[in-house]
Backbone as numpy.savetxt, mean C-alpha at the origin, in Angstrom:
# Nx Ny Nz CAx CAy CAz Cx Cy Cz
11.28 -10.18 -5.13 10.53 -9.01 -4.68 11.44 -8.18 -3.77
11.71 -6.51 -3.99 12.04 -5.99 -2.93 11.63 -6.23 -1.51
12.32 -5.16 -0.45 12.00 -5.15 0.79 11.03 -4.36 0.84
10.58 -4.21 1.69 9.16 -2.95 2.30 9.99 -1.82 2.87
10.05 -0.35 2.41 10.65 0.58 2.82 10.40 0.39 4.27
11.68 1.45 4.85 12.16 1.72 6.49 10.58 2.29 6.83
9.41 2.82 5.96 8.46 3.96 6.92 7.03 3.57 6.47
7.64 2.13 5.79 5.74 1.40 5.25 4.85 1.03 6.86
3.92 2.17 6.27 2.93 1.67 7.36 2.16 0.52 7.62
2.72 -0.42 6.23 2.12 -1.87 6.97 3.12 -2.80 7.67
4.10 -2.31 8.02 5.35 -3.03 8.84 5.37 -2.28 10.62
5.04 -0.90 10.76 5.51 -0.13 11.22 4.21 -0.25 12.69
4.38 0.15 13.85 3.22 0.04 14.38 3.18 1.35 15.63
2.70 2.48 14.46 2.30 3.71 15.36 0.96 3.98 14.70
0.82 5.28 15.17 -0.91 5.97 14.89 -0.98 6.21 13.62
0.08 7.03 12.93 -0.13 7.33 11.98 0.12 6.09 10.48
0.76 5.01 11.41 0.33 3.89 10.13 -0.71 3.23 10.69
-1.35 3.01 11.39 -2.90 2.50 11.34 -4.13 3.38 11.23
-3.49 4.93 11.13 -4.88 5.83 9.96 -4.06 5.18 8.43
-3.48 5.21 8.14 -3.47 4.92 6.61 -3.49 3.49 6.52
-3.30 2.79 7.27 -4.12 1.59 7.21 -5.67 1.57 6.90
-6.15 1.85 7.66 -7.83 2.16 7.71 -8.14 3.31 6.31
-7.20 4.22 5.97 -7.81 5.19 4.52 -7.72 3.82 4.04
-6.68 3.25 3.68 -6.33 2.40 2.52 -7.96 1.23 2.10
-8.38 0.45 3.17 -9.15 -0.10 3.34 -10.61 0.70 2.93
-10.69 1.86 3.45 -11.97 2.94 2.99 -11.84 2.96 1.32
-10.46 2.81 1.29 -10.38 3.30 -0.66 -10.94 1.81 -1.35
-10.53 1.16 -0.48 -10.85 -0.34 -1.07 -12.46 -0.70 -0.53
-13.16 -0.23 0.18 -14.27 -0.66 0.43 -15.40 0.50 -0.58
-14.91 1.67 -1.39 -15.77 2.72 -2.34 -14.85 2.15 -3.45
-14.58 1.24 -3.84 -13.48 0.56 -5.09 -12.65 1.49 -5.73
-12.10 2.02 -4.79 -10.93 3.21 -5.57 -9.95 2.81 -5.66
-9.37 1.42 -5.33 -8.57 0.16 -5.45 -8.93 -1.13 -4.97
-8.33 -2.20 -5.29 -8.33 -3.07 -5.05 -7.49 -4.13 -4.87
-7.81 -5.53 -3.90 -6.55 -6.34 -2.82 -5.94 -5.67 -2.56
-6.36 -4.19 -1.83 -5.23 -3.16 -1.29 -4.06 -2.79 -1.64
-3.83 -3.14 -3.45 -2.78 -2.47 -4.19 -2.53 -0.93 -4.12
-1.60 -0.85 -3.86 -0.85 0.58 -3.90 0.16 0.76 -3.88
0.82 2.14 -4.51 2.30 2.39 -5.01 3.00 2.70 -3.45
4.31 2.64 -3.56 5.15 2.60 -2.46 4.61 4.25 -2.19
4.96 4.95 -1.60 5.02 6.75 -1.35 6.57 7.18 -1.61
7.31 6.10 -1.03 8.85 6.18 -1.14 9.24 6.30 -2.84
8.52 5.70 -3.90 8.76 5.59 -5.46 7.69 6.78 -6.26
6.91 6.93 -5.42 6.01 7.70 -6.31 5.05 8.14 -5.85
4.65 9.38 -6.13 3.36 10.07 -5.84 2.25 9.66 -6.02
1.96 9.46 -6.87 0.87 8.88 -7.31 0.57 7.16 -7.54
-0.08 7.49 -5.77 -0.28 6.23 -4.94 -1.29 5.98 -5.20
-2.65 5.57 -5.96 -3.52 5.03 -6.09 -3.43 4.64 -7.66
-2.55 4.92 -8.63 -2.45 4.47 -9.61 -3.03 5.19 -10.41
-3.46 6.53 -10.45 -4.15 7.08 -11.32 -3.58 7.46 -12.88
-2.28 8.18 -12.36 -1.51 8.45 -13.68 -0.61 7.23 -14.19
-0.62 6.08 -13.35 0.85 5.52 -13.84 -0.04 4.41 -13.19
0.37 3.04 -14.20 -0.64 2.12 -13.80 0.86 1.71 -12.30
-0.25 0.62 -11.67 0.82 0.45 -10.54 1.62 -1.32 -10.78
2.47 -1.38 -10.72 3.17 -2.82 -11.17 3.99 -2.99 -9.86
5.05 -4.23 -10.48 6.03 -4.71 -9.44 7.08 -3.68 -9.26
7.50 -2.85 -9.91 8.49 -2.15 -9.47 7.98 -0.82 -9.14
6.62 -0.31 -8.68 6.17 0.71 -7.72 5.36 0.16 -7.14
4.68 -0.89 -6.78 4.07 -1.57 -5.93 4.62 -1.34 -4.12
4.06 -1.16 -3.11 3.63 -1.37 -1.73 3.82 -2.85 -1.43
5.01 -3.08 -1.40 5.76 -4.30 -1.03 5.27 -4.67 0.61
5.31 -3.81 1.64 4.48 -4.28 2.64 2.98 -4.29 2.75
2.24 -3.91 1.76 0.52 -4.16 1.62 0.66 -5.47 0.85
1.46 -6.06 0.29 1.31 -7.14 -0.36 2.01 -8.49 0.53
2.81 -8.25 1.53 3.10 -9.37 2.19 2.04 -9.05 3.41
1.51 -8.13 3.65 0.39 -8.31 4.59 -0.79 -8.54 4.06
-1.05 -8.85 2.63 -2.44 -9.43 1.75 -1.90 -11.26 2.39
-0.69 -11.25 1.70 -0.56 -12.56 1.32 -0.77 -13.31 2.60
0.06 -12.77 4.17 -0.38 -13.25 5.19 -1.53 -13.61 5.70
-2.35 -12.68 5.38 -3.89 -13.57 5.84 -5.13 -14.13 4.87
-4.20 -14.51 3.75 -4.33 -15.30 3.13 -4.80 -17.18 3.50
């Protein structure tokens, strides 16, 4: 598995990564995703998977080691 980009807001700990922490969770609590899958921002625009399904190589490498942690 890659690293988690330099500006993933699930590594990072300012304001503006714990509002997109909390959207992310809102998208996941109206099922507009789910286990908080989402595309990097750094690989691709289209971060909720709409046009382009989302896999391992545009996947949110730090939403997925912070799933697996509180696991």
């Amino acid at each position: 598995m890659r690293k988690e980009c330099k500006e993933c807001p699930w590594v990072n700990d300012n304001s503006h990564s714990k509002s997109w922490i909390n959207y992310v969770n809102k998208m996941q609590s109206i099922h507009q995703i789910h286990n908080k899958k989402h595309a990097c921002h750094m690989i691709t625009n289209d971060i909720w998977g709409y046009k382009e399904r989302i896999t391992g190589k545009n996947i949110c490498v730090g939403s997925c080691k912070k799933e697996n942690k509180n696991d």
